[in-house]
C-alpha positions in Angstrom: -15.9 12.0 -10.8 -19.2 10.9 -11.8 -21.7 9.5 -9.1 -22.0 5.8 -10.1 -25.2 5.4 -7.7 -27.4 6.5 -9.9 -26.8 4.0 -12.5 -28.0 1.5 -10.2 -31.8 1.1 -12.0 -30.3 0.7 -15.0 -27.7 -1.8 -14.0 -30.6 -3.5 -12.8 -33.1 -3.5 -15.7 -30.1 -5.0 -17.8 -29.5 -7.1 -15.2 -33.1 -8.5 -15.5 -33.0 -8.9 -19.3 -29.7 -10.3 -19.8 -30.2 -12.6 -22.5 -26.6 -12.5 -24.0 -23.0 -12.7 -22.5 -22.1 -9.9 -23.4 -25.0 -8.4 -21.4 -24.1 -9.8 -18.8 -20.5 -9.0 -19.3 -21.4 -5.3 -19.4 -23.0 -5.8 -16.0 -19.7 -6.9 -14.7 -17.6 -4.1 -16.0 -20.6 -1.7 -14.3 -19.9 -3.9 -11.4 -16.3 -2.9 -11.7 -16.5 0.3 -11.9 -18.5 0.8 -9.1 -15.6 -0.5 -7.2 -13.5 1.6 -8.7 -15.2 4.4 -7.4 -15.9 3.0 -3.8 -19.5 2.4 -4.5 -19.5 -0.7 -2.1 -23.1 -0.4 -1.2 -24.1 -0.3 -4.8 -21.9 -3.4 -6.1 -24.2 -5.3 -2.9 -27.1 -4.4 -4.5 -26.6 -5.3 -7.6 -24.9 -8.9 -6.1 -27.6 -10.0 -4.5 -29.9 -9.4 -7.3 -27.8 -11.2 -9.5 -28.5 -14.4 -7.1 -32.0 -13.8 -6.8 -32.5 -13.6 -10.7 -30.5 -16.1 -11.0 -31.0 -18.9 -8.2 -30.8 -21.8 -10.4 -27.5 -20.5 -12.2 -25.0 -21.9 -10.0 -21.8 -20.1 -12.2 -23.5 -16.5 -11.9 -24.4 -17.1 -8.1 -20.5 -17.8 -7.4 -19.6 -14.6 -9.6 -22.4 -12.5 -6.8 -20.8 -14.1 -4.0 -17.6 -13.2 -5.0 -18.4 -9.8 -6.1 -20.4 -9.3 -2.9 -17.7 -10.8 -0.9 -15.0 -8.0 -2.3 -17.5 -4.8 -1.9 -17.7 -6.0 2.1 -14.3 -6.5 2.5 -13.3 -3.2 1.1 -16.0 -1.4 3.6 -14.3 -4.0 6.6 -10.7 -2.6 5.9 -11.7 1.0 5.3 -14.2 1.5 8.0 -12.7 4.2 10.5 -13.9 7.7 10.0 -11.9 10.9 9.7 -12.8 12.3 13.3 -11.7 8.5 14.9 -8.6 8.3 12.8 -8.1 11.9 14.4 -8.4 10.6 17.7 -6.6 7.0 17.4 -3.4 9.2 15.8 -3.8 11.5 18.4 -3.7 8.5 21.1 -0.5 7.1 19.6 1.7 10.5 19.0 0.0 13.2 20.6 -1.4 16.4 19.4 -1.9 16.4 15.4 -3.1 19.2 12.7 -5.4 19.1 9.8 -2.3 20.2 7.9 -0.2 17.0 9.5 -2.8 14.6 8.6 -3.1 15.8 5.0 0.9 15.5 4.2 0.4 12.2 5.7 -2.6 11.5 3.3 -0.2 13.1 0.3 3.2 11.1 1.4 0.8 7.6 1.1 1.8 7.3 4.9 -2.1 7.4 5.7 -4.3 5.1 4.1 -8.1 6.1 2.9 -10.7 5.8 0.4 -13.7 7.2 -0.7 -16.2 4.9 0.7 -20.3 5.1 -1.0 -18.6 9.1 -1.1 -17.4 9.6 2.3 -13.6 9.7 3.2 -12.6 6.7 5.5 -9.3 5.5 6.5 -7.8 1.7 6.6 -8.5 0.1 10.0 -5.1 0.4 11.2 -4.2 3.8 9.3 -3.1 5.2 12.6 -0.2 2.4 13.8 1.1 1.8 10.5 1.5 5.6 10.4 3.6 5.4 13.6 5.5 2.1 11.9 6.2 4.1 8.7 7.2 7.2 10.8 9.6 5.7 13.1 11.3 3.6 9.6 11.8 6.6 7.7 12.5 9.3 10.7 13.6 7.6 13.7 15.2 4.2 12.1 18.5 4.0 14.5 16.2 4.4 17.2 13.5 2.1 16.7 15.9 -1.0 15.3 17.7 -0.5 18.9 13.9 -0.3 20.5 12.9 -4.2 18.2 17.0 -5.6 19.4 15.4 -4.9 23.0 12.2 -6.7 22.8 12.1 -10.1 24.7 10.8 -12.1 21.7 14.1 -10.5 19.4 16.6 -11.9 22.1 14.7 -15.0 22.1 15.3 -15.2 18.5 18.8 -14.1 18.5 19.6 -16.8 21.4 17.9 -19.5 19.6 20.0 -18.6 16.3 23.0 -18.3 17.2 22.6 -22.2 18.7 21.1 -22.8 15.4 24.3 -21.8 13.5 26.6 -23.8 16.0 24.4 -27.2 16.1 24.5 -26.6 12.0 28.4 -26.7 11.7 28.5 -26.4 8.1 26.2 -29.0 7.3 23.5 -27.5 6.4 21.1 -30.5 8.1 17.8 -29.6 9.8 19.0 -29.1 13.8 18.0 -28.3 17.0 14.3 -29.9 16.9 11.8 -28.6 18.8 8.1 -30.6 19.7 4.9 -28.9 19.8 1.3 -29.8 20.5 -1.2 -27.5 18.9 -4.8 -27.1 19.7 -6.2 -24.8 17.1 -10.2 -23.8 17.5 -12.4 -21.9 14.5 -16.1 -20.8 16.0 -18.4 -19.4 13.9 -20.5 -16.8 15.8 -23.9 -18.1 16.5 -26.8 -17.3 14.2 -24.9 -16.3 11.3 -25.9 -19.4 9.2 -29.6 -20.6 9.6 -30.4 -23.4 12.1 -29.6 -26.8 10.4 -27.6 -25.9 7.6 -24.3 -27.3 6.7 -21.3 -25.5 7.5 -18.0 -26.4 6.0 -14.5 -25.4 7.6 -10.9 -26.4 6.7 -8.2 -25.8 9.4 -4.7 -25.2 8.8 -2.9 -29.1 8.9 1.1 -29.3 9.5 2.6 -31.6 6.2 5.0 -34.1 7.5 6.6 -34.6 3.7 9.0 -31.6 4.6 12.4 -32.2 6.4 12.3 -29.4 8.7 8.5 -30.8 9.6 8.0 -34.2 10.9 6.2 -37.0 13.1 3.1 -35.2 13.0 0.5 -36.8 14.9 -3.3 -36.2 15.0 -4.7 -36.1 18.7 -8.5 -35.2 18.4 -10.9 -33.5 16.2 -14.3 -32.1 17.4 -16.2 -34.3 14.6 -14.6 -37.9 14.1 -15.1 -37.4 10.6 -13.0 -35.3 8.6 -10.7 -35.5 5.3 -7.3 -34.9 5.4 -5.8 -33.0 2.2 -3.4 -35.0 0.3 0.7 -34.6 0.8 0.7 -33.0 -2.9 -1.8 -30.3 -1.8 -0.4 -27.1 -1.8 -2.6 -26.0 1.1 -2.3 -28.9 3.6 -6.1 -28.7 5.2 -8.3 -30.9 7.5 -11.6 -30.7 6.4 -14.9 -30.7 9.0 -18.8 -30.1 8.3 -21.1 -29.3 11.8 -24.9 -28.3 11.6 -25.5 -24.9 12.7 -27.7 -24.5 15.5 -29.9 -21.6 16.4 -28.2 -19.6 19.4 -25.4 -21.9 19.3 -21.8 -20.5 17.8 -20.6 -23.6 16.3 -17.2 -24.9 17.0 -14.0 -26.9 15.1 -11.2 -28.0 16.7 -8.2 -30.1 16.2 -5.3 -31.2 18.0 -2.2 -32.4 17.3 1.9 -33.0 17.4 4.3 -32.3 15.9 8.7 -31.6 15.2 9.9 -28.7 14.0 13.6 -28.1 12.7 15.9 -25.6 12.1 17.9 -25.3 9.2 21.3 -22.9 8.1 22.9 -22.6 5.0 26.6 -21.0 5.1 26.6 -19.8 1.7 30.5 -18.8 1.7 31.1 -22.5 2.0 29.2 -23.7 -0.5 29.8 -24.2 -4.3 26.9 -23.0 -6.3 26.6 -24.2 -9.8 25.0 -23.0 -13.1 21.5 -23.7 -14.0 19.8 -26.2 -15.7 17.5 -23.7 -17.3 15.6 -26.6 -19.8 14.8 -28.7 -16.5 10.7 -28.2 -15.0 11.9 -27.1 -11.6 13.7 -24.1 -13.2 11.2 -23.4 -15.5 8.3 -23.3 -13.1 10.3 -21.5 -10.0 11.2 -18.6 -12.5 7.8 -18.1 -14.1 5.0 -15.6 -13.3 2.2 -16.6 -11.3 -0.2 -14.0 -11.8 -1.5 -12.2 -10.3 1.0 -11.6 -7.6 4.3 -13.0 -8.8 4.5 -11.0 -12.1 7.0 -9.3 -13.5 5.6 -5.3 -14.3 7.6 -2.4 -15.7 8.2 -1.6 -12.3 9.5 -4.5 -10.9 11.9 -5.1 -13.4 13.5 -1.7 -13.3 13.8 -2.3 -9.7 15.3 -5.4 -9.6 17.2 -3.9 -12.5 18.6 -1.1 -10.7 19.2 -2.9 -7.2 21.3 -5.6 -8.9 23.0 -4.0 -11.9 25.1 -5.9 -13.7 25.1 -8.9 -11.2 24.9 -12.1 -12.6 25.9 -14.3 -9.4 22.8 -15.3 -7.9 24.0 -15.4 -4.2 24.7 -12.0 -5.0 21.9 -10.9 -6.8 20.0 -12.4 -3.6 21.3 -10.5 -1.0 21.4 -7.1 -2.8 17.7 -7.9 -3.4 17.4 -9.0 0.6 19.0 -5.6 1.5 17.1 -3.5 -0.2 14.3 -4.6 1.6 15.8 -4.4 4.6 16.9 -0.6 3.8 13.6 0.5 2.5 10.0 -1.4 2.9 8.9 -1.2 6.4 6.7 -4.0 7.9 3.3 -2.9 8.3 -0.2 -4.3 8.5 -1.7 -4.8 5.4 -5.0 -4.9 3.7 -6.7 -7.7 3.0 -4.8 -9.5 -0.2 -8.5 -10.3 -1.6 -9.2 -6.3 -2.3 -5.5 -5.9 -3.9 -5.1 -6.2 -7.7 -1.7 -6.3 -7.8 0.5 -6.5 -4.4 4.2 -6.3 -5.7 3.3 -3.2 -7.6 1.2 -2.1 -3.8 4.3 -2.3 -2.0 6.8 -0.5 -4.7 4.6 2.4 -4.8 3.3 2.6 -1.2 7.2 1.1 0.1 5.7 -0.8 2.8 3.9 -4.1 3.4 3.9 -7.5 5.5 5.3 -10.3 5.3 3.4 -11.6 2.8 3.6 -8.6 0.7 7.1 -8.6 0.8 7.6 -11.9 0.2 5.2 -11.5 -3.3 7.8 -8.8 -4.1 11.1 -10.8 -3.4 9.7 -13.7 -5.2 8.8 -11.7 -8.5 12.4 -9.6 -8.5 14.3 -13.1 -8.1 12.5 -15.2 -10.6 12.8 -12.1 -13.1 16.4 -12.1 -12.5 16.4 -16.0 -13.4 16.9 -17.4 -9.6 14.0 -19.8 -8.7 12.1 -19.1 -5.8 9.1 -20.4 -4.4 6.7 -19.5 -1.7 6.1 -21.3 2.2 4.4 -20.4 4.8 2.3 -21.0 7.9 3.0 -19.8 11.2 5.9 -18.8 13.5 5.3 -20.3 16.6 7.7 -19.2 19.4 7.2 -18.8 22.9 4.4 -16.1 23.5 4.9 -14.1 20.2 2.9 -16.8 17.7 1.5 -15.1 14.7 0.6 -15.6 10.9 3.4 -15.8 8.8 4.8 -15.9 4.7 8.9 -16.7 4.1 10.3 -18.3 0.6 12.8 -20.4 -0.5 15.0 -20.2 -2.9 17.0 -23.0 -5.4 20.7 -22.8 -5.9 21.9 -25.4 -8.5 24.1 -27.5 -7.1 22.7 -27.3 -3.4 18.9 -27.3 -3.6 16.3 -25.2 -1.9 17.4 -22.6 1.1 14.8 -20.9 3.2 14.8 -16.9 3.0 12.8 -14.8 5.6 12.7 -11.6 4.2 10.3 -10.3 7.0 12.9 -10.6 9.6 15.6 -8.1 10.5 19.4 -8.7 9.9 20.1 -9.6 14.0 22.4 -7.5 16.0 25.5 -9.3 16.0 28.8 -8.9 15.5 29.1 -12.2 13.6 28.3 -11.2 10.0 26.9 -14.6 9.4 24.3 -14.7 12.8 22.7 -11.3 11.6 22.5 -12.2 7.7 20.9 -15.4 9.2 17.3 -15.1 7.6 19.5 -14.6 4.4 20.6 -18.3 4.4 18.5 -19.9 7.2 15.2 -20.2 9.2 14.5 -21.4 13.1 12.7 -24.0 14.7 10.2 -22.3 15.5 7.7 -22.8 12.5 4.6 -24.6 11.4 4.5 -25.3 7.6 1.1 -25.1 5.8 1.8 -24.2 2.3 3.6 -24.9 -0.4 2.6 -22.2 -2.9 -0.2 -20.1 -3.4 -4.0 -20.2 -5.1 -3.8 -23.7 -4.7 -7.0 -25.7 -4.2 -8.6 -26.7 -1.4 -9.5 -30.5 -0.5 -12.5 -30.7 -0.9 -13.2 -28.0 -3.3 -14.7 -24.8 -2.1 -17.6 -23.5 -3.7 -17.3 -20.2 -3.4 -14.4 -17.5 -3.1 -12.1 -17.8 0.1 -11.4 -15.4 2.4 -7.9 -15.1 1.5 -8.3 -16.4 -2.0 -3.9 -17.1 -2.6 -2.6 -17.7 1.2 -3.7 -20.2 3.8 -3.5 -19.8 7.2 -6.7 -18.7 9.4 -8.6 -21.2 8.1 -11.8 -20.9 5.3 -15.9 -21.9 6.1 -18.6 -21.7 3.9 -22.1 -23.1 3.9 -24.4 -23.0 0.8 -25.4 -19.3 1.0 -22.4 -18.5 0.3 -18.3 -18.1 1.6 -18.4 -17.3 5.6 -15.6 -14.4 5.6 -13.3 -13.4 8.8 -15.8 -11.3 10.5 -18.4 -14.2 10.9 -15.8 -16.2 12.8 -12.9 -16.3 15.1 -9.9 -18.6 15.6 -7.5 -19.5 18.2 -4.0 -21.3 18.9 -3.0 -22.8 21.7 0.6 -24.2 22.1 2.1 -26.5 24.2 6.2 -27.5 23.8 6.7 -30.8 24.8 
């Protein structure tokens, strides 16, 4: 492996007598490379002398954002050193040898990089080690361990009312009302004193039928720009003046009614597609670069459904499989991932998201539209960040899929293929889609660049990424 440090001077001598594209396209493939090879440092350099030669180009300074932007992320997620991840594994499982560690390493069950040439790990390595460990040597165990926990009998309680109030209807029931105060604040001193900062904070669209009477309490400016109900990110956009010393702070309040929904699909005729109409045409289309349809994906979906031309079918044998074999664990950042379907395949693990990518590029391969959704699941006391899909049968129209939950332990077939056919009340629905864009446009490259869920900020140095800021949820059921 050749040291790509050392063609830093030259990189920048070309970069200071670019006169041509394809100079400057040469620059970006150096650029690239260095990547590759985990030169982080390096690709900074060379970023922020792209915006400083170039201060009035306002194309090339988005291109060294952007590339500056990915080079810090990738240091951010892989950041822990091999001594720590030593002592964080050691925390979580006891006693571990060199030998131990490097199976691990060898299996993909431990995540690293080479890092400006030093070996560091993924920040959470260590507990998605234990996750992976417990899916692939102590399954039984550890799906008796999740039945246990308080928020999994809270979902298997609330389900199982879902499917009665449902009755074969397949209407949105059991309605649940929410007040949400959700605060971004940008640590202090991390934009200069009096400039702009722009923020858009996750917004609840009423246009969907499991989503509605949403109401807007407060905002911490009184003026603000709500994204339109086509927008595939539904946003409410704020600006705020840094001040010096001061972490600035935006915050909104507001209402809203969340449904459930169930889908028996034993009961339910499904009819052939209309393969010339635009809905199936778009929902069974790639998306690059995350819904896609590789080699690899389609020999798996090939060789999960066989023969299988039923798409209910084709579904759940698709649905299983992920249940039988990719693990939930935290992931990296989807900004520093070329190509996450192909990620989880080889590395058989991922979140939500993740999955979901996956799901969605086996089932449109296979000629079954399916589109993305998410937001956040917002039950009592175990809120987080969260990706499902849904997916169109002809004949019935679209049925939410959660691909991230477990099949429930129940005896009832139907109440632990749940997820397969349904979802709970317990959501908050931001998008639509993915890599849709934000109202009013962003400038430079978001933080997470195809999902929407934290929030993004930006002021006109550049994008404000996750480590300049914190959010937080608050939730009241009313």
């Amino acid at each position: 492996m050749r040291n790509i440090r050392f063609l830093l001077p030259a990189l920048l001598i070309l970069l200071f007598s670019c006169r041509t594209s394809s100079d400057f396209n040469q620059v970006l493939e150096d650029i690239q490379e260095n990547l590759d090879f985990g030169n982080v440092s390096t690709v900074i350099q060379i970023a922020d002398s792209l915006k400083k030669s170039s201060s009035e180009k306002k194309e090339i300074i988005h291109i060294a954002d952007s590339l500056a932007q990915i080079a810090e992320r990738i240091s951010l997620d892989f950041s822990v050193t091999e001594y720590k991840v030593k002592a964080q594994l050691e925390k979580l499982i006891g006693p571990v040898s060199s030998g131990e560690i490097s199976d691990w390493e060898e299996k993909g069950w431990l995540e690293w990089r080479m890092i400006d040439g030093e070996k560091k790990y993924f920040k959470r390595a260590a507990s998605n080690l234990l996750l992976i460990k417990e899916f692939r040597e102590q399954k039984n165990q550890r799906l008796q361990e999740i039945a246990n926990e308080p928020d999994i009998i809270f979902r298997l309680k609330h389900t199982e009312q879902v499917f009665k109030a449902a009755n074969n209807q397949n209407n949105p029931v059991m309605p649940v009302n929410m007040k949400i105060t959700y605060t971004i604040t940008v640590h202090r001193d991390v934009v200069p004193d009096g400039e702009k900062i722009r923020c858009w904070l996750p917004w609840p669209n009423d246009e969907h039928s499991r989503q509605k009477e949403v109401k807007l309490l407060s905002t911490s400016n009184p003026e603000y720009t709500i994204a339109p109900d086509t927008a595939i990110h539904s946003t409410i956009y704020m600006e705020e003046l840094s001040r010096k010393g001061i972490p600035a702070v935006f915050q909104i309040s507001f209402t809203y009614r969340s449904y459930a929904q169930y889908f028996n699909m034993s009961g339910i005729k499904i009819l052939p597609y209309d393969k010339t109409s635009d809905n199936y045409q778009k929902y069974t289309s790639e998306q690059l670069p995350h819904i896609c349809f590789t080699d690899d994906i389609r020999h798996l979906a090939d060789s999960i459904t066989g023969g299988e031309d039923d798409p209910v079918t084709i579904v759940k044998k698709i649905y299983y499989w992920f249940k039988e074999n990719i693990p939930w664990t935290s992931a990296l950042e989807y900004s520093i991932i070329p190509n996450i379907p192909d990620y989880v395949i080889k590395n058989m693990r991922g979140d939500c998201g993740m999955q979901d990518f996956l799901f969605i590029s086996m089932l449109r391969y296979k000629g079954i539209p399916a589109r993305w959704q998410s937001g956040w699941m917002v039950p009592p006391d175990a809120e987080i960040m969260h990706d499902w899909c849904e997916v169109y049968y002809e004949g019935t129209g679209w049925i939410p899929v959660d691909v991230y939950c477990d099949l429930q332990k129940s005896e009832n077939i139907l109440i632990r293929n749940f997820y397969l056919s349904g979802i709970d009340s317990y959501r908050l629905i931001i998008n639509d889609g993915v890599e849709g864009p934000l109202h009013p446009d962003k400038k430079y490259m978001r933080s997470e660049p195809y999902d929407f869920q934290r929030g993004e900020l930006e002021w006109k140095g550049g994008n404000l990424y996750f480590d300049k800021w914190d959010y937080e949820m608050k939730i009241e059921y009313i």
